[in-house]
N, C-alpha and C positions, 0 to 999 in steps of 0.2 A: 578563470578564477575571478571572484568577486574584488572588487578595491572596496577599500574602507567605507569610503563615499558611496559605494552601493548597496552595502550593508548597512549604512546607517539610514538610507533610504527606506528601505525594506521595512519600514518601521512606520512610511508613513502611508502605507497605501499593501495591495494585496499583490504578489507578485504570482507569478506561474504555478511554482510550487507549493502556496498554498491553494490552489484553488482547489485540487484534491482533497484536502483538507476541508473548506467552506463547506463542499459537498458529502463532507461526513466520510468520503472513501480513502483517506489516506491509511495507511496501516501504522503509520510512523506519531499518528497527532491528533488530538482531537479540534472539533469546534471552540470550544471550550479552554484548552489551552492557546489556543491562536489566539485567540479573545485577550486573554494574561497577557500575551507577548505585543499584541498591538495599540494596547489602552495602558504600556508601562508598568504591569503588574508583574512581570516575569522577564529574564533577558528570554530572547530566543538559545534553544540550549542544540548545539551541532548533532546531525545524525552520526557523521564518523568522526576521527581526530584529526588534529592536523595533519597528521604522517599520513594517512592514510587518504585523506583530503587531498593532500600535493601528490600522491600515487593516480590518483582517480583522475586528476585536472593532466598528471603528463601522460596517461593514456589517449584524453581526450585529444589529443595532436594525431596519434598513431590511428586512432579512430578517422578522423577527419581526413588525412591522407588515404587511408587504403578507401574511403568513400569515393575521394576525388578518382581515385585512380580507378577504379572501378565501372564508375558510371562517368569517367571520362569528362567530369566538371571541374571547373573552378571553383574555390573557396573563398570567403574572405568572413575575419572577424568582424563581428558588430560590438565597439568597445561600450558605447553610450547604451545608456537606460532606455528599451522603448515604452512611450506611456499612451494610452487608451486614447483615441482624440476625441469621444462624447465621455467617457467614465475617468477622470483625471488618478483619482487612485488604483487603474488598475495598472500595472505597467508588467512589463520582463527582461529580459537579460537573454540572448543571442548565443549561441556557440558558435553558430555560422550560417553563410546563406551560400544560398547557388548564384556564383555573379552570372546575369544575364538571366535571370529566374527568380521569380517570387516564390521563392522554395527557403523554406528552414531546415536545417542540419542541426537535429537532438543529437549530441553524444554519450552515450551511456557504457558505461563498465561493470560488469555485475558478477558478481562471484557464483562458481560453480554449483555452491549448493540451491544458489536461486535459478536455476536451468528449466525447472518445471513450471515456475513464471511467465517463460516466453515460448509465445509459439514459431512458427515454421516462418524463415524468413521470407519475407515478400508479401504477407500478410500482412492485418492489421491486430493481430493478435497479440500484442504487448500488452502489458501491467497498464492497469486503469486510469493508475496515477502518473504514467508517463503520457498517454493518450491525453487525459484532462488538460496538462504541459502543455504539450504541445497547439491542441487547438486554443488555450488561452495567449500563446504566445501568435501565432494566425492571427486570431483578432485582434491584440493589437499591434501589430505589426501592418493588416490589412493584407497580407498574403494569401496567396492560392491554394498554398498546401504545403506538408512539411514531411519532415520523414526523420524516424527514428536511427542510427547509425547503433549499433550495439557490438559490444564483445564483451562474450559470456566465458568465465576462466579465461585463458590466456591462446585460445586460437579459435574459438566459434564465431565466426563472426557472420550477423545478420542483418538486415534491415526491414524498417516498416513502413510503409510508405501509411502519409493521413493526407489524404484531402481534406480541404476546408471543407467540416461539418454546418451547417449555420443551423442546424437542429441544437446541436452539441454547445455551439457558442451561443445562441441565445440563451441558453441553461445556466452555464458559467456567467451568463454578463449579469441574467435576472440576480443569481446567489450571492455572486460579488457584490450587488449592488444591495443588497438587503442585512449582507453579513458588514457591510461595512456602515450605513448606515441607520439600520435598526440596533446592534451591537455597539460597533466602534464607537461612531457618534456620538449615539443614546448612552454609549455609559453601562447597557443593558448585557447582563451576558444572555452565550445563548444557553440552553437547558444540557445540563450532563449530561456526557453519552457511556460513560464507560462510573466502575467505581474510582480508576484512578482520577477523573471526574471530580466526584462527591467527597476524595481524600486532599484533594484540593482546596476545594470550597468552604468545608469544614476542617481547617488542618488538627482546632484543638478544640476538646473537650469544656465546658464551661462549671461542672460539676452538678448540674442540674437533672432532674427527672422530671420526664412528659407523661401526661397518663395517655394512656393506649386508645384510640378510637376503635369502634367496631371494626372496621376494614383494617386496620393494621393490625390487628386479633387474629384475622382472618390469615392475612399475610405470612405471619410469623407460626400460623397452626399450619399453614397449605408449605411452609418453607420444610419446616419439621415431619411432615408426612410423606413431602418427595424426598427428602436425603434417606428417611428411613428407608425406604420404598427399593430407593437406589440401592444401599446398602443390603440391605437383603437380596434383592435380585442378585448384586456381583458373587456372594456367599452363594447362593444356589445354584448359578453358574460353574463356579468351581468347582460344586459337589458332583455338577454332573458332568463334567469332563474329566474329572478324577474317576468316574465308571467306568467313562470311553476309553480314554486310556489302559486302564486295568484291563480291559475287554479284550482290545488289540493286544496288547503286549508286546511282544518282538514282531509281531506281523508288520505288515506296511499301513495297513488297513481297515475300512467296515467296506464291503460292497451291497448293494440290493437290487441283485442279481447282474442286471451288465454293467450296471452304475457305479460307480464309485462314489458313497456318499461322506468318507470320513480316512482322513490319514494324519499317520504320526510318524512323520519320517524327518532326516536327518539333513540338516543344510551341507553345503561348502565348510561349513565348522565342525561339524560332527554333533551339531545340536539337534533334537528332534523335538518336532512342534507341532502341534494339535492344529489341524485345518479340516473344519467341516462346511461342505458343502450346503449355501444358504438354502433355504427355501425347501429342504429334506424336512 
């Protein structure tokens, strides 16, 4: 778990976790808000709560054990800040390494319903933003390689092994270095990416009207043409599987000839649901 002093650090330079973020891949945050949180305009505001937080930091023990035990290594925490030794703002924060090994030990917890996230252990098929972690945490550490340690609900437990990328890490070191100082530095934000973005940006209205340029004419005809578009289409959808249905009735089925190209049949609930065969 983080100490105060490392959290207020975090404020002055880009840490692991965000760099997912810098590269626009985080799910959790945009460009644009990191920007708010790192030039003082916004606190940084927590993914989970603290209950939930000290849940996730005491599995990271139970984690790191069945690692050690497993693959038969030694552990140890890394308490201090590690910082970048050419990029001074970039630094991380450690779960653990392999003593006698320039190996990093990612700990991760992750609830059940995120299982389709992770792929097969021993891979390197983890979540983008755990990968991006991890090799930003490599460079500056200077390490070989690192590996994901995960459990998914409360007994899956996987691993992912990451060799030092240096494709991957020159990518991270160019974005850091461009998000920190063309943004940070400059003062400059970078350009919205989402509307919660632009609900930011502009939180309040000033009571003013702008006349319309030709391209935003356009905009707001081509905006109005596809919802209609949409609209209609889901409407004649429904029309026509209100047929299909009708048609079937208590059968199971449409066939065309050995094919089965449409059914309406009844789950584990006793509900029954229209599935047609694409491409028919």
């Amino acid at each position: 778990m983080l100490t105060v002093e490392q959290k207020e650090a975090r404020k002055l330079g880009l840490g692991a976790t965000d760099c997912a973020v810098v590269l626009g891949l985080s799910p959790y945050k945009t460009p644009y808000e990191l920007w708010l949180e790192k030039t003082g305009r916004a606190e940084e505001e927590p993914i989970l709560s603290d209950d939930r937080l000290h849940l996730r930091h005491a599995h990271e023990e139970t984690i790191a054990r069945e690692y050690a035990r497993r693959k038969n290594v030694k552990l140890r925490r890394v308490n201090q800040t590690v910082v970048h030794r050419r990029l001074p703002f970039m630094f991380c924060n450690l779960d653990r390494v392999v003593i006698g090994q320039k190996r990093i030990v990612e700990c991760k917890s992750s609830s059940g319903f995120m299982r389709f996230t992770w792929g097969e252990t021993g891979t390197d098929n983890a979540p983008i933003y755990y990968i991006l972690q991890v090799q930003h945490q490599i460079a500056c550490a200077e390490y070989d390689d690192g590996e994901i340690a995960a459990l998914i609900d409360i007994d899956d437990y996987r691993t992912y092994p990451l060799p030092r990328n240096e494709k991957i890490i020159a990518k991270i070191e160019d974005a850091n270095e461009r998000f920190w100082n063309e943004h940070v530095l400059a003062d400059v934000p970078p350009p919205p990416s989402t509307r919660g973005d632009l609900k930011l940006m502009y939180p309040i209205n000033n009571g003013n009207f702008i006349e319309a340029t030709p391209e935003m004419l356009s905009f707001i005809t081509q905006r109005s043409v596809i919802k209609s578009s949409i609209k209609t289409s889901e409407t004649e959808v429904e029309g026509l599987e209100k047929e299909i249905i009708q048609f079937i009735a208590d059968n199971d089925g449409i066939k065309e000839g050995e094919k089965v190209i449409a059914t309406f049949q009844a789950n584990k609930n006793g509900t029954r649901s229209l599935r047609i065969k694409e491409g028919k």
